[in-house]
N, C-alpha and C positions, 0 to 999 in steps of 0.2 A: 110598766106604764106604756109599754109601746103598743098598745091594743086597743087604745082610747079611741072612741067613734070620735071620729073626722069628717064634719060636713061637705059635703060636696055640692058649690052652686057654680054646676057648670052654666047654669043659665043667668047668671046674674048682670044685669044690665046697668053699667057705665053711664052718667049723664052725658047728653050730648050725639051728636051725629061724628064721633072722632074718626079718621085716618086706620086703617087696623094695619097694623104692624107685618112684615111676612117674616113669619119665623125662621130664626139661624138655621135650623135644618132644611130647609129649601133657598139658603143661598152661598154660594162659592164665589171666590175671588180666581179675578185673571191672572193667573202667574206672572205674567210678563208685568205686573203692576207693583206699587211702592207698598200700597198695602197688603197686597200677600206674601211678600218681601217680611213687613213688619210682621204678621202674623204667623210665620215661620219661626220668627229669629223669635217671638214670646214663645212658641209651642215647646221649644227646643231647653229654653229654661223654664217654663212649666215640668218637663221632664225631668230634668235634670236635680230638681229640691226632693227631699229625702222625705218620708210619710215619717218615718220615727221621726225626725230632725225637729218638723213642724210641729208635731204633736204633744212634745217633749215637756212641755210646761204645764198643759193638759192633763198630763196624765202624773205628774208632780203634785198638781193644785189637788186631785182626786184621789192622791194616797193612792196607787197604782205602780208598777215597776215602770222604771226610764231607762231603758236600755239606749247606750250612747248619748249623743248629746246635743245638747240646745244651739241653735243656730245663734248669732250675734247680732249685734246692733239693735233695734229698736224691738226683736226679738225675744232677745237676753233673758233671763230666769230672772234676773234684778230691776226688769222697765217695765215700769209699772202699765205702757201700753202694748205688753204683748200677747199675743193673741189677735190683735188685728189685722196680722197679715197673712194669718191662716184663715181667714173668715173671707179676704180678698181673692184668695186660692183658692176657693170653695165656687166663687161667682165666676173666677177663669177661666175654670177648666170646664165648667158646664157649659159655658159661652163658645169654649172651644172646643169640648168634644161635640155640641150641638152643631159647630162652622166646620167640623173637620171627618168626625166619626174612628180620631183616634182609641184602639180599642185599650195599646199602652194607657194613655192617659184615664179611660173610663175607668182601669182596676186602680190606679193611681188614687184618684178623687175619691172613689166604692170606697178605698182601706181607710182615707180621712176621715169621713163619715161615721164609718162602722169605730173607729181608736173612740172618736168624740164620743159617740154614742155610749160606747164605754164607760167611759169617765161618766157622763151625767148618770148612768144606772148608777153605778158607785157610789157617787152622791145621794142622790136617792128625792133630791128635793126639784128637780126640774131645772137646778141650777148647771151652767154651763161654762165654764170661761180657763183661762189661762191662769188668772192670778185669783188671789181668794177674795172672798166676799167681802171680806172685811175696809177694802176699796170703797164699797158701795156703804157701808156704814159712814165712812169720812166723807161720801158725797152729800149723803142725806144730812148732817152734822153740819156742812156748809165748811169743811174743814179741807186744806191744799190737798187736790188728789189730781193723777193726771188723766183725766175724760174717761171713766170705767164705761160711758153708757156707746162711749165710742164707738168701743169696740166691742160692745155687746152688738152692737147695730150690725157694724161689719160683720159677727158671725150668723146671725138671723139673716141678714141679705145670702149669706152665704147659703146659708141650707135653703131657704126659700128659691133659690137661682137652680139647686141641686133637684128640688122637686119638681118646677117648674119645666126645668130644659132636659132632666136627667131622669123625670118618673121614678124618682128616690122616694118613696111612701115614707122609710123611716125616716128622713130629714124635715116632711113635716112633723112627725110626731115628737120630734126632739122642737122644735120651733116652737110647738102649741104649749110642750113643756116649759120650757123656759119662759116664752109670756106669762103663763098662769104664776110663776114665779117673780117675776118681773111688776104683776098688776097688784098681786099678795102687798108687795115692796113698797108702790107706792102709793097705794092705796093707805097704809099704816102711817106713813108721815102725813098722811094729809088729816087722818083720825085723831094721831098722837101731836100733831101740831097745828095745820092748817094748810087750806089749797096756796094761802100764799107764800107757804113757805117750801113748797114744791115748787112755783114758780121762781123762785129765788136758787131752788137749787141747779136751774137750767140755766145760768150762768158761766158753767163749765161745758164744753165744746159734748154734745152729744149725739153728732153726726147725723144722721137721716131716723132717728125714732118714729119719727109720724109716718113717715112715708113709710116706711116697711111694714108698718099695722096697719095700715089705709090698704095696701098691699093684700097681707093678711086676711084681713075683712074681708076681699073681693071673693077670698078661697072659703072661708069657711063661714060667713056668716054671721059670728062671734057676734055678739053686742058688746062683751067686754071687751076683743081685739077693737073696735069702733071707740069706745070710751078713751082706753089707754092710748090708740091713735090722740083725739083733740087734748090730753092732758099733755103731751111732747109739741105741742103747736105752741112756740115760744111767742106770749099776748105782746111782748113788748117790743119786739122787732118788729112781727104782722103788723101788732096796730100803728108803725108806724107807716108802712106802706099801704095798711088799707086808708089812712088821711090823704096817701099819695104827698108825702115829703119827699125830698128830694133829703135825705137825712143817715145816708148808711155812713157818713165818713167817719174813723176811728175804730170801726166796728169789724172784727176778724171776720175775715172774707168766708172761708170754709166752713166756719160755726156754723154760720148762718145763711147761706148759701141750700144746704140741703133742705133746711126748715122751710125754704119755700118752693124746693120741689116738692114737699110733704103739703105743702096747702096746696101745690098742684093737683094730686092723687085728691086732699078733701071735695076740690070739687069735681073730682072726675067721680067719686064716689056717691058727694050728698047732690051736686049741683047747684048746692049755694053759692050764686054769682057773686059775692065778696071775695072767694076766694082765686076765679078765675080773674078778676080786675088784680089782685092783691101779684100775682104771678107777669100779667101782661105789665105793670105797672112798672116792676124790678126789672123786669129783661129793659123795657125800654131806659130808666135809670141808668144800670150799668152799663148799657150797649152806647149810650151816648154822652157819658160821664165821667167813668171808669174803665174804659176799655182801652187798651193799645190797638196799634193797628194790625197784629197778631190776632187780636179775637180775644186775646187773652186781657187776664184781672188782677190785681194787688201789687203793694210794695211792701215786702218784707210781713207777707201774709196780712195785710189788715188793708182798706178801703180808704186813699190820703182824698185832700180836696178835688172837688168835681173840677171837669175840666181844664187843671192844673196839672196835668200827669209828667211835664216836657222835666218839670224838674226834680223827678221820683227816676229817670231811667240809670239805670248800674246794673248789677251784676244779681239785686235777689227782688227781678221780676217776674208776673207770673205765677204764681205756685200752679204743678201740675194739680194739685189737686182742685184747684180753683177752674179749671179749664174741665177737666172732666164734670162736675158738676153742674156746670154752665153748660153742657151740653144739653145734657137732662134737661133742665128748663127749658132750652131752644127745643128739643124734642116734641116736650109737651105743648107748648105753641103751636108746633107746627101740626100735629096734630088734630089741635084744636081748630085750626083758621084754614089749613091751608093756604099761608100765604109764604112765597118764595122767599122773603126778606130772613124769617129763622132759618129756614135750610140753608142760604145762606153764610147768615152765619156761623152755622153750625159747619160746614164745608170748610170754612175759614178757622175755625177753631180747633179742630179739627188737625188739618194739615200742620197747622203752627206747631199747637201744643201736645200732640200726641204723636203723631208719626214723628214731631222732631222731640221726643223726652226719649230717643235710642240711642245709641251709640251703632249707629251702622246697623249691621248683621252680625254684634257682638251679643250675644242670649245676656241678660242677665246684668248689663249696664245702661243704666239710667238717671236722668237727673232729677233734682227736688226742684230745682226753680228756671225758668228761660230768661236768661238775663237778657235785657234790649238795650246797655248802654252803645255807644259809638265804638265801635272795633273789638269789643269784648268778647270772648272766647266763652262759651257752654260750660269749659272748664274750670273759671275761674270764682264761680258763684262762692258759698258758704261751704256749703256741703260737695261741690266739684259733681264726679260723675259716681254713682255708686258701685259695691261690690258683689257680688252674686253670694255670697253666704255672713256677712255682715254688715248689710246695713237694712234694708228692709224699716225706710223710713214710710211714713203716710202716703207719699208719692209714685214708690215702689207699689203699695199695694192697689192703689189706684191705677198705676200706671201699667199692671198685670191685668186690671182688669177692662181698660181702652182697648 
């Protein structure tokens, strides 16, 4: 299957007069600076994680030999979200061999790609993951599962990041695979039951889906990548921001956080102004509602009352993955408007919650949450500081990938 024509629209035009990007390969950081500081101490545990180690559940799920063994923590051969942090690994190290032109790290990422690749021939069905399918049956089922489309997302951003910044041809073809598998999937619930009860199953936390086939789209043209895009565009969040309510509170910050970088991409792709107001509308909400004075968002991962935050501050504020997220959005704004206020913020957001989720110049320790109570120590949160080979929470891999 890896020989499947691959549309190529290098010419494809973006709504809008946007900002264009300068790619990581034309820009280096100043040594003497805090961020190339941070980006050393990631490069160095970037290195350091093992290609079997990561891939080990992979090639388990695919009925494949697993020589050695599975890394720990959210990892594990028994959590049901792993696979996620191999999918963040995939977006790192292209971010970082594209900032660096490490050649270690290129054959590093090359042998993930090529194991993955693997495993889905094996398969044989364009299917891809860590854990088995049979997840995605309990999703469809509306039955307790832990976010399978999560970290399907995280590996699709992954290879997509590899073709992108890494000119990996076979990480699109493994990408194009898996959607065609993926559009199969829910395409059938929505035959065998109904579109509503596909929106019902997007209840369960499913990371940035729209956005990475809005993505997708931009490369190959798909009408189906376009379709499966708006069927991940959660109606009942969106429509509550395209009314413009003032109405996230209760609502997990990160679920739904990427769903509107995903309406971001819709309209950078169709330029239906709904969905640029639906974007400008959240950043303004949270930035003046929900926001500490970090830059940073949530208590205890979910969205408490608007400008009542003085009495949410302790030890599990912030989630890092809430901050990286938030970035994206401030991105795309800025982008769009050019107006200082999101670089801004983004600056502010930025310095808080990503250069500060390190431990120094230690590779490989990180936190889940920035706590902002009164005298509180970084170390005292839930989850404390993490481990370099057993923990690899949600934050980890986001926080690999800042």
């Amino acid at each position: 299957m890896m020989d499947r024509e691959i549309k190529n629209l290098d010419g494809f035009k973006l709504a809008g007069n946007f900002l264009k990007e300068v790619s990581l390969h034309d820009v280096r950081l100043d040594p003497t600076s805090f961020h190339w500081q941070a980006q050393q101490t990631n490069l160095q545990y970037l290195l350091m994680l093992d290609v079997e180690r990561l891939v080990w559940s992979f090639r388990k799920t695919a009925g494949l030999p697993t020589p050695g063994d599975a890394y720990g923590g959210w990892e594990a051969p028994d959590v049901e979200l792993r696979g996620h942090f191999v999918g963040h690994y995939l977006s790192a190290t292209a971010q970082m061999w594209a900032s660096t032109h490490d050649e270690t790290l290129k054959k590093k990422m090359s042998a993930v790609v090529s194991a993955l690749s693997a495993c889905q021939q094996k398969m044989g069905t364009g299917y891809l993951s860590a854990f088995p399918s049979e997840l995605f049956d309990r999703f469809e089922a509306l039955k307790r599962v832990w976010a399978p489309y999560y970290t399907i997302h995280k590996i699709l951003v992954g290879l997509l990041d590899q073709y992108t910044l890494a000119d990996n041809n076979e990480a699109l073809n493994m990408t194009t695979w898996m959607i065609e598998y993926f559009y199969d999937r829910v395409q059938n619930v929505i035959t065998k039951h109904s579109l509503k009860r596909h929106w019902q199953s997007l209840n369960v936390e499913t990371g940035g889906m729209n956005d990475v086939l809005y993505r997708l789209f931009t490369i190959t043209g798909d009408s189906k990548h376009l379709l499966l895009a708006h069927l991940f565009d959660k109606p009942c969040f969106l429509g509550v921001l395209a009314v413009q309510a003032d109405d996230i509170s209760g609502f997990h910050a990160n679920t739904h956080i990427p769903i509107v970088v995903g309406s971001q991409m819709r309209y950078e792709v169709t330029g239906d102004p709904l969905y640029k107001s639906i974007g400008t509308f959240f950043m303004q909400i949270v930035n003046s509602s929900h926001s500490y004075a970090t830059g940073g968002t949530s208590v205890d991962e979910f969205w408490s009352d608007p400008k009542r935050l003085g009495s949410t501050l302790g030890t599990e504020n912030e989630e890092s993955c809430t901050t990286y997220n938030m970035l994206k959005v401030s991105r795309h704004l800025f982008r769009w408007t050019k107006e200082i206020v999101y670089a801004d913020y983004y600056e502010l957001a930025l310095t808080n919650g990503v250069l500060g989720i390190q431990r120094g110049t230690d590779p490989g320790a990180m936190i889940y949450m920035l706590p902002l109570g009164r005298g509180v120590s970084k170390a005292v949160s839930e989850h404390g500081w993490g481990t370099k080979f057993d923990s690899f929470w949600c934050c980890y891999g986001t926080g690999l990938d800042s």
